[in-house]
Structure formats: structure tokens, C-alpha cells
N, C-alpha and C positions, 0 to 999 in steps of 0.2 A: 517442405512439408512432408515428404515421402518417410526422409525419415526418420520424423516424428513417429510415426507409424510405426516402421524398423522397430521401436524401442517399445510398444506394448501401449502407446496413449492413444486414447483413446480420443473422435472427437468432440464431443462434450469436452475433456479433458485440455486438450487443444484450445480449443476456446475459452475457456477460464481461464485457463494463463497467460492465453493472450488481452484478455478483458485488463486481467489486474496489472500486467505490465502497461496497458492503453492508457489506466488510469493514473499510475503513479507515477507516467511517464509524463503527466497533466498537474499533475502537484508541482509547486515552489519548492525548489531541492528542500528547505528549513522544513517546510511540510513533512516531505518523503523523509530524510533523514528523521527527525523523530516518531514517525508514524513506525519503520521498522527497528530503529531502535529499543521502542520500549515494547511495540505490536510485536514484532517478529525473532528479537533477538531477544525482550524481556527482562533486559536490564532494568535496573527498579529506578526512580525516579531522581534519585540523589546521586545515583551515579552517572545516567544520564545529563544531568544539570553539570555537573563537570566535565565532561564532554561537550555538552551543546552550546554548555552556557546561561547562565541564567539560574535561577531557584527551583528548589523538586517542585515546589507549589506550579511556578509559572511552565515547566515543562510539563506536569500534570494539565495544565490549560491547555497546553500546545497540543498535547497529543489527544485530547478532548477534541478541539479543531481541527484537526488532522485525520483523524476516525471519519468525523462528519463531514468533510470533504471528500476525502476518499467514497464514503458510499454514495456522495450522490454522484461524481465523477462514474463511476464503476457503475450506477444504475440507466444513467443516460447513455454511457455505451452500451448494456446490453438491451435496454431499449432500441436504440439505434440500430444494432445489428440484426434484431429479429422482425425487422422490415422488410 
């Protein structure tokens, strides 16, 4: 943790990344993998579908489900943690 610090983050900042790693470490890889595929790296959805499999339609669902996991995953940890 020290040095986290070393490098200018803050703790507030520390913990947010640790929250988001908590939580997508609690996702179904199928979750995770489309959640930052199309979230984080914004590959558009037809591309996506070839990759993951499946239809842009259905990988649009998936990542709709996956959003919504994530934040509730991600709200009950920091719930949790400010006990």
C-alpha cells in the first residue's frame, strides 16, 4: 500500500480501484469480459459479437446486464466498506 502512495494516489483514489477491481472480480468472466469490452475498451457492438459471440443485438443485452451487475456488485462493497 505504501507504494501506492510513492506514486501520487491518493486515498479516496486507492479505494475506488480497489472497489472496482472487488467488484468485477465478483462478475461471471462472460459478465466481465463484455462489461469492459464494450464499457472500457468501446468496441461497438458488431464487433464485439464477433469476438464474444453471439449477435450485436444480444451482446447489447449482455452488456445492459452487466452494467447492472456491476453497479449493484460495486454499491454493496462500498456500502460494506464504510462500516
Amino acid at each position: 500500500m505504501v507504494d501506492r502512495f510513492l506514486r501520487g494516489d491518493t486515498p479516496d483514489a486507492i479505494e475506488e480501484r480497489d472497489l472496482v477491481q472487488r467488484a468485477l472480480g465478483r462478475m461471471h468472466p462472460e459478465e466481465r469480459a463484455v462489461l469492459l469490452l464494450c464499457g472500457l475498451e468501446q468496441v461497438p457492438y458488431e464487433q464485439a459479437a464477433a469476438i464474444l459471440g453471439g449477435s450485436a443485438a444480444a451482446i447489447r443485452k449482455r452488456f445492459g446486464r452487466a452494467k447492472a451487475r456491476f453497479r449493484l456488485l460495486y454499491t454493496e462493497l462500498a456500502e460494506g466498506s464504510a462500516l
